[in-house]
C-alpha atoms as an extended CHARMM CRD file, in Angstrom:
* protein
*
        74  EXT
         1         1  UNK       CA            -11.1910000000        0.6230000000       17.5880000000  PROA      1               0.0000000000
         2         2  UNK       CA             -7.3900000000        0.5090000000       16.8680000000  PROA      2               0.0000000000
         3         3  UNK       CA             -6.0070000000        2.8790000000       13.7760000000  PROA      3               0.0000000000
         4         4  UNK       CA             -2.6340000000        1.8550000000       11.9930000000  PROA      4               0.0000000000
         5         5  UNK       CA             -0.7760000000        3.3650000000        9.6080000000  PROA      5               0.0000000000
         6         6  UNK       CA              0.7170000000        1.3150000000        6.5250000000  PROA      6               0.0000000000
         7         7  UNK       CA              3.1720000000        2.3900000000        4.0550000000  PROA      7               0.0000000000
         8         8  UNK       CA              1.9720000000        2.6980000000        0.4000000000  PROA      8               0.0000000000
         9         9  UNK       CA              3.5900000000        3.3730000000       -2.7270000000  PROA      9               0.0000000000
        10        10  UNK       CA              1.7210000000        4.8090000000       -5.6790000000  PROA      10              0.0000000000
        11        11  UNK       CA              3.6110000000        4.9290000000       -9.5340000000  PROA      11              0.0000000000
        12        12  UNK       CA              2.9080000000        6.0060000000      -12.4340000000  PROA      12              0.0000000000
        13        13  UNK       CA              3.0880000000        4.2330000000      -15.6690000000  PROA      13              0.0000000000
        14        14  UNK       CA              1.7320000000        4.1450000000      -19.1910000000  PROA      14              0.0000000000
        15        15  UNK       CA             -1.7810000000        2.6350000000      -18.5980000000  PROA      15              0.0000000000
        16        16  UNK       CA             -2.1900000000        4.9010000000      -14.9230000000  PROA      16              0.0000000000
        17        17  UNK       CA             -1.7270000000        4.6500000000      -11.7340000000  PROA      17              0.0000000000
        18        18  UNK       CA             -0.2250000000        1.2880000000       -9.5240000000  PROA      18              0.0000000000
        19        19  UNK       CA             -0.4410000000        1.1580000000       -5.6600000000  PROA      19              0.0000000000
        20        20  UNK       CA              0.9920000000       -1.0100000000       -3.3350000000  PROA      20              0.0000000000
        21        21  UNK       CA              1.4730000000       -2.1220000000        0.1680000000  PROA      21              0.0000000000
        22        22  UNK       CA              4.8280000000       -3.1150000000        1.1290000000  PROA      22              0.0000000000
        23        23  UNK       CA              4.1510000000       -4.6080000000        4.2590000000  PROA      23              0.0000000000
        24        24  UNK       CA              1.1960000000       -6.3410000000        3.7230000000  PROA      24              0.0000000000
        25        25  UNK       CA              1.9700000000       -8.9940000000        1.1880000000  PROA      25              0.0000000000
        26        26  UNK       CA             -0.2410000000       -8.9970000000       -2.2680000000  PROA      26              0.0000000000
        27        27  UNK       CA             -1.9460000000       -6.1130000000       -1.0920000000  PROA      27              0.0000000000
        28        28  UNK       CA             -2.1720000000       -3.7690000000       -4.5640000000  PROA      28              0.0000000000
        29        29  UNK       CA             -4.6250000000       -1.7950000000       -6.5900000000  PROA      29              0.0000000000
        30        30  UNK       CA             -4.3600000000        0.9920000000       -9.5180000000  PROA      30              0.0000000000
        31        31  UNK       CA             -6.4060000000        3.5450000000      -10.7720000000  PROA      31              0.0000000000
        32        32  UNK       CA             -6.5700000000        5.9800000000      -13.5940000000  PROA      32              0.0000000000
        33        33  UNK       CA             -5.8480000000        8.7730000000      -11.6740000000  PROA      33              0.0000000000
        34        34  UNK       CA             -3.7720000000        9.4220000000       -8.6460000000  PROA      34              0.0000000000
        35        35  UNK       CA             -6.4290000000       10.0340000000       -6.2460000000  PROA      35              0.0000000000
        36        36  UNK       CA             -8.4640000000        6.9440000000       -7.5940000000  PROA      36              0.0000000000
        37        37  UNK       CA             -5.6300000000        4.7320000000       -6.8710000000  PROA      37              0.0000000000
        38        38  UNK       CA             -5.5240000000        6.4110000000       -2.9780000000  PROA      38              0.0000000000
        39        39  UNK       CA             -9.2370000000        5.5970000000       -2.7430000000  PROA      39              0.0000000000
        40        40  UNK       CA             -8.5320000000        1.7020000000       -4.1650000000  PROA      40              0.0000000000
        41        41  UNK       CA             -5.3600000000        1.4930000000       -2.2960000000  PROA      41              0.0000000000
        42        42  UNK       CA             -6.6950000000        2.4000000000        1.0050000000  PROA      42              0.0000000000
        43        43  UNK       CA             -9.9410000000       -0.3070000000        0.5990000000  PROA      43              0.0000000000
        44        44  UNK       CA             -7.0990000000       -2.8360000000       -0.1520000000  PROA      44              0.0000000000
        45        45  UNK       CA             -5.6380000000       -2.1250000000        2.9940000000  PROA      45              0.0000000000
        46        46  UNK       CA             -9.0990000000       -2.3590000000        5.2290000000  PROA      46              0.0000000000
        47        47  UNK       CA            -10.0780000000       -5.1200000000        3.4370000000  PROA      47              0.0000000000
        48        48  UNK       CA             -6.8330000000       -6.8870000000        4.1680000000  PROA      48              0.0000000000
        49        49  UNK       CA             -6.2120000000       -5.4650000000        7.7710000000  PROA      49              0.0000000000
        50        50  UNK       CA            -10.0360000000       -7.1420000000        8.1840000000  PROA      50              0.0000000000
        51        51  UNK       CA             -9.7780000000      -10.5060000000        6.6010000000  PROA      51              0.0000000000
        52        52  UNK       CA             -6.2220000000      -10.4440000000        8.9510000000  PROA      52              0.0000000000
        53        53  UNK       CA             -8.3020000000       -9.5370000000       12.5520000000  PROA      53              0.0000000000
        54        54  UNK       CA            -10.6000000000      -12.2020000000       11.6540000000  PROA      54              0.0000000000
        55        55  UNK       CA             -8.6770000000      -14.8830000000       10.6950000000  PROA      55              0.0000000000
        56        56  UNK       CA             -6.6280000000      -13.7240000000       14.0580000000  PROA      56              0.0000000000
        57        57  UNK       CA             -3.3250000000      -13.5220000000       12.2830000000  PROA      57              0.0000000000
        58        58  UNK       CA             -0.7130000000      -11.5380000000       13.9000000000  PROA      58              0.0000000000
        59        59  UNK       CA             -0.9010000000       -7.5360000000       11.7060000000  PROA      59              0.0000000000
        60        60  UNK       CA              2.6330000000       -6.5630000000       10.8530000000  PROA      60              0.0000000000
        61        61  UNK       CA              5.0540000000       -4.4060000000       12.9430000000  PROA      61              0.0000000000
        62        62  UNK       CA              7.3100000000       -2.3710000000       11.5210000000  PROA      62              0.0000000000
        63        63  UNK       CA              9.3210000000        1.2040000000       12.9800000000  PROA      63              0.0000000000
        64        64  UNK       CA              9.5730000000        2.9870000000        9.7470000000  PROA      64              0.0000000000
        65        65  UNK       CA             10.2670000000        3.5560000000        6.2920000000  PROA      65              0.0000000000
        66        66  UNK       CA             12.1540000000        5.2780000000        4.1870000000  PROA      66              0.0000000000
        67        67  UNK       CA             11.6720000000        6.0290000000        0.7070000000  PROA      67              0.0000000000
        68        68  UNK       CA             14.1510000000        7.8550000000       -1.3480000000  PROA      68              0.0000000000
        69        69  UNK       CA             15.7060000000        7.9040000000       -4.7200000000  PROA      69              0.0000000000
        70        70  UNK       CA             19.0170000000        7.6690000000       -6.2860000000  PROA      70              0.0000000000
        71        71  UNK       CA             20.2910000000        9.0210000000       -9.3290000000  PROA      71              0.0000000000
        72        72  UNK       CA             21.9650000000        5.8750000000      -11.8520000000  PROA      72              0.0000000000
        73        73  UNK       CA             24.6370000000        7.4980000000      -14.5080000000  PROA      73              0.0000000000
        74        74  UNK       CA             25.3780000000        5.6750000000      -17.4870000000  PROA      74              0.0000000000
């Protein structure tokens, strides 16, 4: 058995919690809470990751990510 690690990002907005996959395309979920959108998140992924092994496409590669923000004046 093979373990990766994927990139998500989680935000917050009005109606709760969004999470998404950058590098696996469509791959998203939300939740109400934080934690519920890790737990949906993370079945998004294994579900994905799976239906990728066995249709034997090729699983992303990537060497890292960086996520920061910037401050906009106006």
């Amino acid at each position: 058995m093979r373990k990766y690690n994927f990139p998500i990002i989680i935000e917050r907005d009005k109606d709760g919690y969004f999470a998404f996959c950058p590098k696996l395309q469509g791959c998203y979920s939300q939740g109400n809470t934080y934690e519920e959108a890790m737990e949906n998140i993370k079945d998004a992924v294994n579900l994905h990751v799976e239906d990728l092994v066995k249709s034997k496409e090729n699983l992303p590669n990537f060497d890292s990510i960086s996520l920061s923000t910037i401050e906009a004046v106006f």
